[in-house]
Backbone as CSV, one residue per row, in Angstrom:
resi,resn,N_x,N_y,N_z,CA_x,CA_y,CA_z,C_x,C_y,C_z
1,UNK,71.233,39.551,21.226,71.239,39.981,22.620,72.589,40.628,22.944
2,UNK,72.896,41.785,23.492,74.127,42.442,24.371,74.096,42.027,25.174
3,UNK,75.646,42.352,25.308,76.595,41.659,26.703,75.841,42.145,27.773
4,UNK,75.573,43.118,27.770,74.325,43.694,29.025,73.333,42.333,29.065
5,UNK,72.568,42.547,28.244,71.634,41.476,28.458,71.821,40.197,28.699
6,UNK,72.679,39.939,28.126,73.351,38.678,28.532,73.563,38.087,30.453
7,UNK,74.531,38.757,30.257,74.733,39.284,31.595,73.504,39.227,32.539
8,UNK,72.592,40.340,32.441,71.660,40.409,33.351,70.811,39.060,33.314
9,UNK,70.447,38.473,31.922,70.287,36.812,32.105,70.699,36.299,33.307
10,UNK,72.044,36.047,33.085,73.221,34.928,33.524,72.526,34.910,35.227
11,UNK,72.268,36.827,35.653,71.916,36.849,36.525,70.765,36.182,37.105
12,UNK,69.688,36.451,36.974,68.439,35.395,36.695,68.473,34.139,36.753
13,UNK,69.044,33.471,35.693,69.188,32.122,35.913,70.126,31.410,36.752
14,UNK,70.862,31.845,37.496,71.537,31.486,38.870,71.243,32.062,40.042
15,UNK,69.708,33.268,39.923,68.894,33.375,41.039,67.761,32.266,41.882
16,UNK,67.419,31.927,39.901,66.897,30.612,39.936,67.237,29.366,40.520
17,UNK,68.548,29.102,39.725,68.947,27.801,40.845,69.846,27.919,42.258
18,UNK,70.202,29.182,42.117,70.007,28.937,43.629,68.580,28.149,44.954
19,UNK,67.586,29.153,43.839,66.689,28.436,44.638,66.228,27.168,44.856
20,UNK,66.147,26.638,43.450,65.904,25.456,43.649,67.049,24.434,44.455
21,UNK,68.479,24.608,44.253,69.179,24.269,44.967,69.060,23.969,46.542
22,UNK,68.159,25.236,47.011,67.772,25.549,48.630,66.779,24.588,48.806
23,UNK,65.920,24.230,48.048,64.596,23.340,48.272,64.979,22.107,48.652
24,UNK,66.244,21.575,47.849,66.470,20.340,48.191,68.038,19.872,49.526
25,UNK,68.812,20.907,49.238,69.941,20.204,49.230,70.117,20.096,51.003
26,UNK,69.376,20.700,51.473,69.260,20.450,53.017,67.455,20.537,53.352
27,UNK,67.523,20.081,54.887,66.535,20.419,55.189,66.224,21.879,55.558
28,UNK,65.213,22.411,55.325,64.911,23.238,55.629,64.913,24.451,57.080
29,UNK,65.095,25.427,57.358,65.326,26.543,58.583,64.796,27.527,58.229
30,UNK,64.646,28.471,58.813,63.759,29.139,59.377,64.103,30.272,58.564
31,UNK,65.692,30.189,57.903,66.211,31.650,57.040,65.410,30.988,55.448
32,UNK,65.522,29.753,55.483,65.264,29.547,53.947,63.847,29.780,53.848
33,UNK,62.980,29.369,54.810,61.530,29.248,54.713,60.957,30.776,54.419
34,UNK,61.422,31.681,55.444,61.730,33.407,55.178,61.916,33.786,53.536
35,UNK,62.879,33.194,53.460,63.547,34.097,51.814,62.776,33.007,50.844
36,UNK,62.060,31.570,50.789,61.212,31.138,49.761,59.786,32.082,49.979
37,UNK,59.361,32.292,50.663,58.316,33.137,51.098,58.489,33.858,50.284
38,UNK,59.557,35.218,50.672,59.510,36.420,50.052,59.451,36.241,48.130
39,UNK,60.445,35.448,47.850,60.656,34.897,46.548,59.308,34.533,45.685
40,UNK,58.852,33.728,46.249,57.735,32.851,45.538,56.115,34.260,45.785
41,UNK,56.487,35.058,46.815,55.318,36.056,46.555,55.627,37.077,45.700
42,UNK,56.483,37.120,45.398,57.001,38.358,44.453,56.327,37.967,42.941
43,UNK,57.244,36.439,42.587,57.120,35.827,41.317,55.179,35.392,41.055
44,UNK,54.458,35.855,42.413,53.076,36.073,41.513,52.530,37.281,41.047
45,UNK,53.434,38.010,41.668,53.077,39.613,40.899,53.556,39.144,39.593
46,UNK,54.466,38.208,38.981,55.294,38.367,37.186,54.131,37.259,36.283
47,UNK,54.147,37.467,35.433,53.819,36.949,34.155,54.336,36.314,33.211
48,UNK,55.352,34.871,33.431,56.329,34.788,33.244,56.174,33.306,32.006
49,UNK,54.825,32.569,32.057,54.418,31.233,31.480,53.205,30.725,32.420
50,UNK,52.512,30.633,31.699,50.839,29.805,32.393,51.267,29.261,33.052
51,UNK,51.845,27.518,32.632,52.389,26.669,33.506,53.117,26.944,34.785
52,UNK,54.293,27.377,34.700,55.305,28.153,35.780,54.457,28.917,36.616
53,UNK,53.684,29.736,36.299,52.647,30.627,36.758,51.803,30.164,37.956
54,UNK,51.096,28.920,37.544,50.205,28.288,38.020,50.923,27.699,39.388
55,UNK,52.108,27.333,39.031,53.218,26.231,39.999,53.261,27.044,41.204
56,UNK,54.021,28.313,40.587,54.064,29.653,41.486,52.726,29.751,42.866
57,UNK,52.035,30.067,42.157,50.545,30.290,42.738,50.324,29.195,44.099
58,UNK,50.263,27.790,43.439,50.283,26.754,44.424,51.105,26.829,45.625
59,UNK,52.426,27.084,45.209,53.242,26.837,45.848,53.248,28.058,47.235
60,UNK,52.823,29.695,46.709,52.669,30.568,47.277,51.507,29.928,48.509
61,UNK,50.460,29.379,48.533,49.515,29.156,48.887,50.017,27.906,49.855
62,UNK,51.121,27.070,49.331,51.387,25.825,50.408,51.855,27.018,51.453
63,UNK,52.995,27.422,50.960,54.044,28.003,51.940,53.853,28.961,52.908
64,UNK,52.142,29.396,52.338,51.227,30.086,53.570,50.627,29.600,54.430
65,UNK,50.409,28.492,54.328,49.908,27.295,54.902,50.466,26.399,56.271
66,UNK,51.792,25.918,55.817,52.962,24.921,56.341,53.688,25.840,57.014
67,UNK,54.172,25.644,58.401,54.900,26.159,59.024,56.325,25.293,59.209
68,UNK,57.522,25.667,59.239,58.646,25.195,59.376,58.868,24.596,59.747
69,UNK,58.201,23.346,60.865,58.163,21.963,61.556,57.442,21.123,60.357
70,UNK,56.225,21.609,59.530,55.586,20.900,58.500,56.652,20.378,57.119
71,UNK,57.106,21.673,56.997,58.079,21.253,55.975,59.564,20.504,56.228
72,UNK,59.776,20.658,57.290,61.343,19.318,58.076,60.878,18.288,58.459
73,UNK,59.707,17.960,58.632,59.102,16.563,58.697,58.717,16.249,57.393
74,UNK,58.288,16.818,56.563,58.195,16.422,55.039,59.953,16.225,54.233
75,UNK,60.232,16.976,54.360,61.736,16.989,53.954,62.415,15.489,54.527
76,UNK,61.986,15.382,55.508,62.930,14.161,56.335,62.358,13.375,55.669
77,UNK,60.980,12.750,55.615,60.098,11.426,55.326,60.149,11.210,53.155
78,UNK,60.507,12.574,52.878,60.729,12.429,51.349,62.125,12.207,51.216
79,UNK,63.500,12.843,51.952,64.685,12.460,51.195,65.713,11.875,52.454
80,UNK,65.192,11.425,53.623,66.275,11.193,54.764,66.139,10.047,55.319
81,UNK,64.983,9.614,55.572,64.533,8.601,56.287,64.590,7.487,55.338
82,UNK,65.902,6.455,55.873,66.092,5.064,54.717,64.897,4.270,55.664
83,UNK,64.331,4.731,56.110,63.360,3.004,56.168,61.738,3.646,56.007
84,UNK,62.164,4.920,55.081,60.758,5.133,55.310,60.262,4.547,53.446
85,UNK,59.270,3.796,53.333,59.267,3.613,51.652,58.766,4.099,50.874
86,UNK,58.584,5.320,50.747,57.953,6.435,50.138,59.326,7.428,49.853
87,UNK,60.924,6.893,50.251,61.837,7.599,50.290,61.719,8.033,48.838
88,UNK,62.269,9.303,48.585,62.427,9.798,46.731,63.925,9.487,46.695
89,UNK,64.307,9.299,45.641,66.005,9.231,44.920,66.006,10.851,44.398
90,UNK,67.138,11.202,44.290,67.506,12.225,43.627,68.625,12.119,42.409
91,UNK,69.449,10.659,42.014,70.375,11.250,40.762,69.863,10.398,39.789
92,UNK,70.108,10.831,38.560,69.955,10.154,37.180,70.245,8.645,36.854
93,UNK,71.052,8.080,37.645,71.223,6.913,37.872,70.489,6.369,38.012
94,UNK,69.739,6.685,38.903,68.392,5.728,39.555,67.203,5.831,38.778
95,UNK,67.377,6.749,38.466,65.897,6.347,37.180,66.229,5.753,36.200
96,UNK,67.501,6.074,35.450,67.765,5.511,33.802,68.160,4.262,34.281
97,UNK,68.841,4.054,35.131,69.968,2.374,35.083,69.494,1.407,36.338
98,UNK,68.185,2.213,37.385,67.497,1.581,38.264,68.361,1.614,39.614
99,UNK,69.540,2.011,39.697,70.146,1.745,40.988,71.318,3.027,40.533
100,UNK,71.754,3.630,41.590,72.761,4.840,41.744,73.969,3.927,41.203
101,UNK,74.856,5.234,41.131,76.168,4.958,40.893,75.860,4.033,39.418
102,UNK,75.474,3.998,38.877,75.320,3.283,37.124,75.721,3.888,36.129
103,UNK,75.948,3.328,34.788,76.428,3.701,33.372,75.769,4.980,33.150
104,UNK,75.017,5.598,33.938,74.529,7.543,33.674,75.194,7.763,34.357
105,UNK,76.126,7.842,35.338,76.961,8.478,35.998,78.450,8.292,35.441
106,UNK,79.029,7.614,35.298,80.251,6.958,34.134,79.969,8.610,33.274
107,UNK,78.807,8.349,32.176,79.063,8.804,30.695,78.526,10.778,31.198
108,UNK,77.910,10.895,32.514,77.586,11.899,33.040,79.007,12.743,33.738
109,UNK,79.904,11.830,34.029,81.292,12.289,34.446,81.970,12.619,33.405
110,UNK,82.212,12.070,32.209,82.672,12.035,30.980,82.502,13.508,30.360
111,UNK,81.250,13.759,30.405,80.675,15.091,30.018,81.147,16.118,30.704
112,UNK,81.147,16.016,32.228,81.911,16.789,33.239,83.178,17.202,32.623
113,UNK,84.248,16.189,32.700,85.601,16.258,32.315,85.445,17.096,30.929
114,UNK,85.025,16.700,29.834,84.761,17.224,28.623,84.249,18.680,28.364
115,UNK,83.591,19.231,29.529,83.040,20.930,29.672,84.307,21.487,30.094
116,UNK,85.127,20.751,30.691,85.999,21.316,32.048,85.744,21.884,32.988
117,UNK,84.186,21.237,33.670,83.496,21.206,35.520,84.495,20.353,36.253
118,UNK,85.045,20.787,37.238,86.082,19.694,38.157,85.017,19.157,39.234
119,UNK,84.912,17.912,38.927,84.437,16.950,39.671,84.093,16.918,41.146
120,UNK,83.186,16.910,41.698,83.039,17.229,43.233,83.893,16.072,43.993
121,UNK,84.008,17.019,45.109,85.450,16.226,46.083,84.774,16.007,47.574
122,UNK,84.654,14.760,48.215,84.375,14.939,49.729,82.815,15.099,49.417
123,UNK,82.290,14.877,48.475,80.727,14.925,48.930,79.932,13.393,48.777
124,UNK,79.127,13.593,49.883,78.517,12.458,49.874,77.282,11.868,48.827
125,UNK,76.909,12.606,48.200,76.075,12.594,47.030,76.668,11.936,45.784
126,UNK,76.187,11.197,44.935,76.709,11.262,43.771,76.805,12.294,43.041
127,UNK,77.874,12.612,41.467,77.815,13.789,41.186,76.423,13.615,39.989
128,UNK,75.829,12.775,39.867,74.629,13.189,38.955,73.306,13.430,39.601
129,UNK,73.993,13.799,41.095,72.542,14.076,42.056,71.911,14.669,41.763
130,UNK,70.693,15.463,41.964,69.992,17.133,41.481,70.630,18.126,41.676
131,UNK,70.778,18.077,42.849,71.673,19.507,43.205,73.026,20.125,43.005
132,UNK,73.696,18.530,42.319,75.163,18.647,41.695,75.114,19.181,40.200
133,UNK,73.944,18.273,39.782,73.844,18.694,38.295,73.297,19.992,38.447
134,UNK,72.240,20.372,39.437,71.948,22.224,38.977,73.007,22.833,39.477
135,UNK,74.469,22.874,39.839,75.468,22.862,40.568,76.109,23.219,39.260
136,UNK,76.169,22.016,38.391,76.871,21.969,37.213,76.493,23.030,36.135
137,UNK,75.438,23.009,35.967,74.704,24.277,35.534,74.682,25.692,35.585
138,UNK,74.885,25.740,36.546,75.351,27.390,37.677,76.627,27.716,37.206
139,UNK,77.806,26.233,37.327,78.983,26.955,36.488,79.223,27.118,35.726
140,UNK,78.467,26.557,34.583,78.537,26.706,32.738,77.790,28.160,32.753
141,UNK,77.138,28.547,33.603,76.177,30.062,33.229,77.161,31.130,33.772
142,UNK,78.224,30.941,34.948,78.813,31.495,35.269,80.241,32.164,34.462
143,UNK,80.654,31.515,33.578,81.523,31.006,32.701,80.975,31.647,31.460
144,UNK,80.088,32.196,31.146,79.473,32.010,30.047,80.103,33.751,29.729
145,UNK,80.432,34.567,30.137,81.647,35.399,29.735,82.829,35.351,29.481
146,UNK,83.645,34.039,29.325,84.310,33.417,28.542,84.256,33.035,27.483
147,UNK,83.023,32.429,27.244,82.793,31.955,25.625,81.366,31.468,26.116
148,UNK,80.385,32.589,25.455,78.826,32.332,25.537,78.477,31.100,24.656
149,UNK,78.949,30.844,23.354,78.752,29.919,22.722,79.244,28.708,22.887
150,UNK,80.129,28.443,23.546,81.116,27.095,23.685,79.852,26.630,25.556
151,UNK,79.420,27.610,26.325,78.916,27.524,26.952,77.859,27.163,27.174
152,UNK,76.995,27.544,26.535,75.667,27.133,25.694,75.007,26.117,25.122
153,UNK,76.383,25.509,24.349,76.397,24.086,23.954,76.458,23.009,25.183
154,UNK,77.119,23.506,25.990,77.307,22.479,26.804,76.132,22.353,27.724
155,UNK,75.695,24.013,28.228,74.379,23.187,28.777,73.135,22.976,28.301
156,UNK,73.089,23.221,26.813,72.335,22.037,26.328,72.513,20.878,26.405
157,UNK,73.440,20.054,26.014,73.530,18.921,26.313,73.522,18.914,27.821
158,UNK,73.431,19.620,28.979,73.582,19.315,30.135,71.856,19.111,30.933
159,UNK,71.283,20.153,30.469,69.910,20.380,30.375,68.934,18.999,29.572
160,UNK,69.084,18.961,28.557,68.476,18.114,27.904,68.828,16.215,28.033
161,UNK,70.176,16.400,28.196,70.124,15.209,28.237,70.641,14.545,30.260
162,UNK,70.810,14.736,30.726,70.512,14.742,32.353,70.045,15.224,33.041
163,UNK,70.054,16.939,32.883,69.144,17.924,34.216,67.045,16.887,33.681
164,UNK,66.892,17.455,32.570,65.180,17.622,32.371,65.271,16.299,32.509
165,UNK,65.545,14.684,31.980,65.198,13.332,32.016,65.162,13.423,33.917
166,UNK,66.168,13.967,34.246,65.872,13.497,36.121,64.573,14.209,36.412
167,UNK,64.341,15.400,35.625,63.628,16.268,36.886,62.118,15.993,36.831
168,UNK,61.863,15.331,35.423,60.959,14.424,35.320,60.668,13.020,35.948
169,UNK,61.524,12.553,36.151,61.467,11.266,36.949,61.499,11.348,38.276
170,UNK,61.999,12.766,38.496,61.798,12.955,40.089,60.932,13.448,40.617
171,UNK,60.216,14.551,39.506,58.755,15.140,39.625,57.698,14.319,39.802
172,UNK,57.963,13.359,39.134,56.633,12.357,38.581,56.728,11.308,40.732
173,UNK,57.702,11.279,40.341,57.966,10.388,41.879,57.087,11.355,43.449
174,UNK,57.316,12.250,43.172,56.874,13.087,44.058,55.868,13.424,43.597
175,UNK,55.414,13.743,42.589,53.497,14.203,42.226,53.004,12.230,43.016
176,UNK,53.190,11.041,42.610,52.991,9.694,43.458,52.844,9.752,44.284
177,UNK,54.000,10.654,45.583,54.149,9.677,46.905,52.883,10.487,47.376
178,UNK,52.432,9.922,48.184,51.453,10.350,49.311,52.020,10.791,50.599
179,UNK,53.087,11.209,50.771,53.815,12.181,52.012,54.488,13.735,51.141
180,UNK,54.208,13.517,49.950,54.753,14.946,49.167,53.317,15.722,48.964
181,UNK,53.604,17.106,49.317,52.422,18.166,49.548,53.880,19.523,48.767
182,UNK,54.315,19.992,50.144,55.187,20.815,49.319,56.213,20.286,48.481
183,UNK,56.769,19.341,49.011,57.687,18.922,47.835,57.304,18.638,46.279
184,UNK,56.211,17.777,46.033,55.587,18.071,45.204,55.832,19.217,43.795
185,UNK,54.871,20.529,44.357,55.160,21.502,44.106,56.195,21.919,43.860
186,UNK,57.082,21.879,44.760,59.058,21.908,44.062,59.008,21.481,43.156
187,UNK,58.744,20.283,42.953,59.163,19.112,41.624,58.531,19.579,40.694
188,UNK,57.524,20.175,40.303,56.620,20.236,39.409,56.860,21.807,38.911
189,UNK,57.452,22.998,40.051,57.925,24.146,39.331,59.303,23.888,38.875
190,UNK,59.871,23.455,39.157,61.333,22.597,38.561,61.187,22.229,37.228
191,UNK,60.387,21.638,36.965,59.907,21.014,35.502,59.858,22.195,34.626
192,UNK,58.977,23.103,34.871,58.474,24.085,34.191,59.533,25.025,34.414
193,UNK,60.727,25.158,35.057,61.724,26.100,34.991,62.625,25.456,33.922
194,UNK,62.324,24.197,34.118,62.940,23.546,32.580,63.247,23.698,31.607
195,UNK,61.848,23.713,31.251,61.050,24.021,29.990,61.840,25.061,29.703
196,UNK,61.643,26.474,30.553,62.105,27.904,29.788,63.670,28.006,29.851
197,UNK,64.049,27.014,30.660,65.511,27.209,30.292,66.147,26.279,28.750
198,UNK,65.401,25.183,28.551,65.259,24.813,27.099,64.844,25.838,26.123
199,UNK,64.249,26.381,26.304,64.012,27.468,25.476,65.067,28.906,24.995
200,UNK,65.998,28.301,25.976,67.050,29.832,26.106,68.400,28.925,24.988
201,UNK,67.921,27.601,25.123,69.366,26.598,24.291,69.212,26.092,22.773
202,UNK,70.346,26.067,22.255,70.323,25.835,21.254,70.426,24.360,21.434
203,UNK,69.590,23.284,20.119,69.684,22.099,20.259,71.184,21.200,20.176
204,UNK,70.704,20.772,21.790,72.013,19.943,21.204,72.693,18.730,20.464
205,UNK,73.375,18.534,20.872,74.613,16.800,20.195,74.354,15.944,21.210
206,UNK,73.495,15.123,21.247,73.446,14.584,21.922,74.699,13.099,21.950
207,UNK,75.092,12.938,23.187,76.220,11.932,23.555,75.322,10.482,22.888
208,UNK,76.224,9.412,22.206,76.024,8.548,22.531,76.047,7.653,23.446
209,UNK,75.019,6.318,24.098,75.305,5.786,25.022,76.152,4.273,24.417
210,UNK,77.134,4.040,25.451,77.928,3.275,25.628,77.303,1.834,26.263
């Protein structure tokens, strides 16, 4: 592949998580609901993977559906509301070690320090949240005209061994609850954006656990 191509990648895949970034990391308004619209109707004109494809499709079809009060009352009752019990978790912690802030976040910081990602400051999230780790992600792709290969490695191991184990455990949580409709759908094209970004990495080294 040329630096062109490369490049125009890099572009792509931080168009990508931007978006997904937008799905979760707030509730939803009236600019984001606008620009997922436009986004998600485009990507059924492409041909891009059955699976992904299919996600697309659904999702085009919620978001024609749900109007912007539908989706901030879903948003609230899936990631805001502590007394609601259908609440979803969002970091790696909570699925692998059962409770946040656990030994995946320790050996998930470790990895941080070790890429040379500087650690988030002032946020209320943990840093192995979703949106930190696709956060984390965004800057190893960003970077990746520095040293494509030293880059690469890392988010394989970043991908494989924290982004895909959460996004599965968070997918699966949300395909469950019975208050997820669009969210859902997030979770489940998330998965499958996975997939093809595994596909772009070389296998990695995986860390031992401690």
């Amino acid at each position: 592949m040329t630096a062109v191509e490369d490049k125009e990648l890099a572009r792509i895949r931080l168009r990508f998580i931007d978006l997904f970034k937008s799905f979760f990391i707030d509730k939803p308004d009236a600019e984001n609901l606008g620009r997922w619209r436009g986004i998600i109707s485009a990507l059924t004109e492409e041909n891009i993977d059955p699976a992904f494809d299919q996600a697309v499709r659904t999702m085009d079809d919620l978001l024609a559906k749900n109007n912007l009060s539908d989706l901030r009352q879903e948003h609230y009752q899936l990631f805001v509301d502590p007394f609601n019990e259908h609440l979803v978790h969002t970091s790696a912690s909570f699925y692998h070690d059962g409770h946040a802030f656990g030994p995946t976040l320790i050996r998930y910081r470790d990895f941080l320090r070790e890429a040379g990602i500087k650690l988030q400051e002032n946020i209320h999230e943990p840093d192995d949240s979703l949106v930190l780790i696709l956060d984390a992600l965004a800057t190893l792709i960003e970077r990746e005209k520095e040293n494509l290969q030293e880059c690469r490695k890392h988010q394989a191991v970043l991908v494989n061994q924290y982004l895909q184990p959460l996004c599965l455990n968070f997918a699966a949580g949300l395909h469950n609850n019975p208050e997820a409709v669009f969210y859902k759908t997030c979770g489940e094209l998330l998965c499958r954006y996975i997939d093809l970004e595994k596909g772009l990495l070389p296998e990695p080294v995986l860390e031992e656990e401690t």
